[in-house]
C-alpha positions as CSV (number, residue, x, y, z in Angstrom):
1,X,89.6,119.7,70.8
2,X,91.3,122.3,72.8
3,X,88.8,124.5,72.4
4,X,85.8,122.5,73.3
5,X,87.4,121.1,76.1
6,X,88.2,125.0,77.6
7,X,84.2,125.4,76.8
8,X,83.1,122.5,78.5
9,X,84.9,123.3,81.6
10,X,84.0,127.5,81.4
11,X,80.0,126.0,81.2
12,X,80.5,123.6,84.6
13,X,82.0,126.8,86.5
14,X,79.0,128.9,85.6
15,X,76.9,125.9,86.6
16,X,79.0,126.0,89.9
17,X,78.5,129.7,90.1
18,X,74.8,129.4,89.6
19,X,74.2,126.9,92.0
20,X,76.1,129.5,94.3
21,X,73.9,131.8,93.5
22,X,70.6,130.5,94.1
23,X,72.1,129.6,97.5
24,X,72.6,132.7,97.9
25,X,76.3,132.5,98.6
26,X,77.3,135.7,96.9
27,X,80.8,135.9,98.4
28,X,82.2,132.6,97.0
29,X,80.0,133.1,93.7
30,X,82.3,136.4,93.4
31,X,85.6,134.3,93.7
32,X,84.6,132.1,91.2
33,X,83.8,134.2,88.9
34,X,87.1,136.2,89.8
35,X,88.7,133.0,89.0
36,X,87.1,132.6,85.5
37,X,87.6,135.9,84.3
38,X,91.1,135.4,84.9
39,X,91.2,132.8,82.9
40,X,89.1,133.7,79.7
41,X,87.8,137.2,80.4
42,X,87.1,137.3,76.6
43,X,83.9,135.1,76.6
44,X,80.6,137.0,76.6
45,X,78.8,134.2,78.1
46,X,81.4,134.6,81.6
47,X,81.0,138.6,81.1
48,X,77.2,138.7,81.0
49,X,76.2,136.4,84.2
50,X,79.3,138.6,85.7
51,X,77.6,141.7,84.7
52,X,74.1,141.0,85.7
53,X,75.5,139.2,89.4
54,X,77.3,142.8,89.9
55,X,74.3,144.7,89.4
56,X,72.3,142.4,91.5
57,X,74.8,142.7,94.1
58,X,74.0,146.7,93.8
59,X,70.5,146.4,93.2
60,X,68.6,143.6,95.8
61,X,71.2,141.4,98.0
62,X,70.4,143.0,101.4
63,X,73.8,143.4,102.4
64,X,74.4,139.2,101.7
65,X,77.4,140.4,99.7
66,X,80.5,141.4,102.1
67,X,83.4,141.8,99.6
68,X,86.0,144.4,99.8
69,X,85.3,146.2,96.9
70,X,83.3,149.5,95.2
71,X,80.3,147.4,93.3
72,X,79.7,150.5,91.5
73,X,83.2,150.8,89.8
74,X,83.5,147.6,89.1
75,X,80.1,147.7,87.1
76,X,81.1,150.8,85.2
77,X,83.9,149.2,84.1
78,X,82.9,146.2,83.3
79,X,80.3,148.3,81.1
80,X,83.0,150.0,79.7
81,X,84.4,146.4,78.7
82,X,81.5,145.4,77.3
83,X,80.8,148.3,75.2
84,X,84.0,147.9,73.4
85,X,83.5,144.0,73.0
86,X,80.4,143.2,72.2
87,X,78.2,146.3,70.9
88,X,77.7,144.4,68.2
89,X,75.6,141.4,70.1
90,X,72.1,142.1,70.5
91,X,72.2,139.6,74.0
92,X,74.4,142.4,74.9
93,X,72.1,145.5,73.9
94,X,69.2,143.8,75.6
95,X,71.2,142.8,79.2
96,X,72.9,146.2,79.3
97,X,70.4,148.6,77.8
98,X,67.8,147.1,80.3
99,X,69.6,146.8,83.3
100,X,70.7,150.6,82.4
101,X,66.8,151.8,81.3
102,X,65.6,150.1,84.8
103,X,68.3,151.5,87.5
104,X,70.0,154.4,84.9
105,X,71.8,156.4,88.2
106,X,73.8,153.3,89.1
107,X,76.0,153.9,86.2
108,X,76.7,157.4,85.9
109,X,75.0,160.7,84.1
110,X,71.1,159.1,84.7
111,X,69.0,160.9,82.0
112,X,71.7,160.4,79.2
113,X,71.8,156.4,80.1
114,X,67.8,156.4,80.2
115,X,68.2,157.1,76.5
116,X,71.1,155.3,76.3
117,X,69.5,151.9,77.7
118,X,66.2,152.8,75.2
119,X,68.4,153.1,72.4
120,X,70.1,149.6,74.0
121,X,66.5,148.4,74.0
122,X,65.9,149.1,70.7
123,X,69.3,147.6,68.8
124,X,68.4,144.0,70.5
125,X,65.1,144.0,69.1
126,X,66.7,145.6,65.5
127,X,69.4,142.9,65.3
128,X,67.3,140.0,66.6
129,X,63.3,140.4,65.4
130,X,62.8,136.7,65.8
131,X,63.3,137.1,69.9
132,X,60.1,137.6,71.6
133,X,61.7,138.7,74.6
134,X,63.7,141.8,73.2
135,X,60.4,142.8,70.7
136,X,58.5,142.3,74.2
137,X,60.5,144.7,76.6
138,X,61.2,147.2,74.0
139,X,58.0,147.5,73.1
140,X,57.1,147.4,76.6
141,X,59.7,150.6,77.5
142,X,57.4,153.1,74.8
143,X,54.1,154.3,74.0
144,X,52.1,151.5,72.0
145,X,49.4,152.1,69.1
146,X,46.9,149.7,68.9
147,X,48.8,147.3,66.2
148,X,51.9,147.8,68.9
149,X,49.7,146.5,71.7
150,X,48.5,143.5,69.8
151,X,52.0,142.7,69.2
152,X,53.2,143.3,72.4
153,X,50.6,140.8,73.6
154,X,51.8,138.2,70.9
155,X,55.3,138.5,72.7
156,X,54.4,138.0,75.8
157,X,52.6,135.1,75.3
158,X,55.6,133.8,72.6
159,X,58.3,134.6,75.5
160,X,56.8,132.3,77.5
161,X,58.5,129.3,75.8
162,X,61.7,131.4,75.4
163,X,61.2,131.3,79.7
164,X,60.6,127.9,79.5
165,X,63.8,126.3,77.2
166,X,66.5,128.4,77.5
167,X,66.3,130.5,80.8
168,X,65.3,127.5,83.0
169,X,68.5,126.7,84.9
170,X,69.8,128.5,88.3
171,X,71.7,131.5,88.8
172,X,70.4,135.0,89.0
173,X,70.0,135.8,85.4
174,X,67.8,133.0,84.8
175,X,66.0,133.8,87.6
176,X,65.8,137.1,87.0
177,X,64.2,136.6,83.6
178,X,61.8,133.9,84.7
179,X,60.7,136.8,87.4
180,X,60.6,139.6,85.3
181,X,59.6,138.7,81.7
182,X,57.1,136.1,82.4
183,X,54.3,138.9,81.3
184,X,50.9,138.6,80.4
């Protein structure tokens, strides 16, 4: 019960985050994810909205985001983090290997990450075939045969749903993925 309870809480504070979030009110949406981290920072769930809001913060904020500290390090590290945690998790591969494959120089040495984030790419889609999304984007980051573009196009048009059920809430991941993979 414990545990369900801890859950159940840990899922309204990301809804409070997200709301946050799409108001734009980076600032507090930090603190409360401080907050949270400090009190379960084992949970992938917490660590991947984290993740992402930090390299949104670096990546298209327009200076909305006035905290006191080096976005940058705090990304690597919380890279680092992840890498030891959850390298097994292909929602990990996919978030990390794409957000390092997009913007590779935000998190150090930028033609090793390139291949790092493809490689990152490619695990998701290896350990989770059934997720349009991941066969979608990885397909979409290399050179496609004709079979590959007829199943790229199968993806897309699969992902859609994907869009529709599970990345429909607020906060900036969802909107993120509602911008971005909505594909044709």
């Amino acid at each position: 019960v414990g545990n369900k309870l801890k859950k159940s809480r840990m899922n309204q504070n990301l809804e409070q985050i997200f709301e946050l979030e799409s108001a734009e009110k980076y600032n507090e949406a930090y603190s409360e994810y401080q907050n949270l981290i400090s009190e379960n920072n084992s949970d992938f769930e917490t660590w991947k909205y984290y993740f992402f809001f930090l390299w949104s913060m670096l990546e298209d904020v327009n200076g909305l985001f006035k905290k006191d500290i080096d976005l940058r390090t705090e990304l690597e590290s919380e890279l680092k983090i992840g890498l030891k945690k959850y390298s097994e998790l292909a929602e990990f591969n996919f978030i990390v290997g794409y957000a390092i494959s997009i913007f590779p120089y935000e998190f150090g040495d930028y033609e090793e990450l390139e291949i790092k984030g493809k490689e990152m790419l490619k695990r998701a889609f290896e350990l989770e075939q059934s997720n349009p999304i991941y066969k979608m984007v990885y397909l979409g980051s290399k050179s496609l045969n004709e079979k590959e573009q007829s199943l790229y196009k199968n993806a897309c048009a699969e992902s859609k749903l994907i869009l529709k059920t599970k990345h429909s809430g607020k906060g900036l991941l969802n909107e993120y993925y509602n911008q971005v993979f909505n594909r044709e």
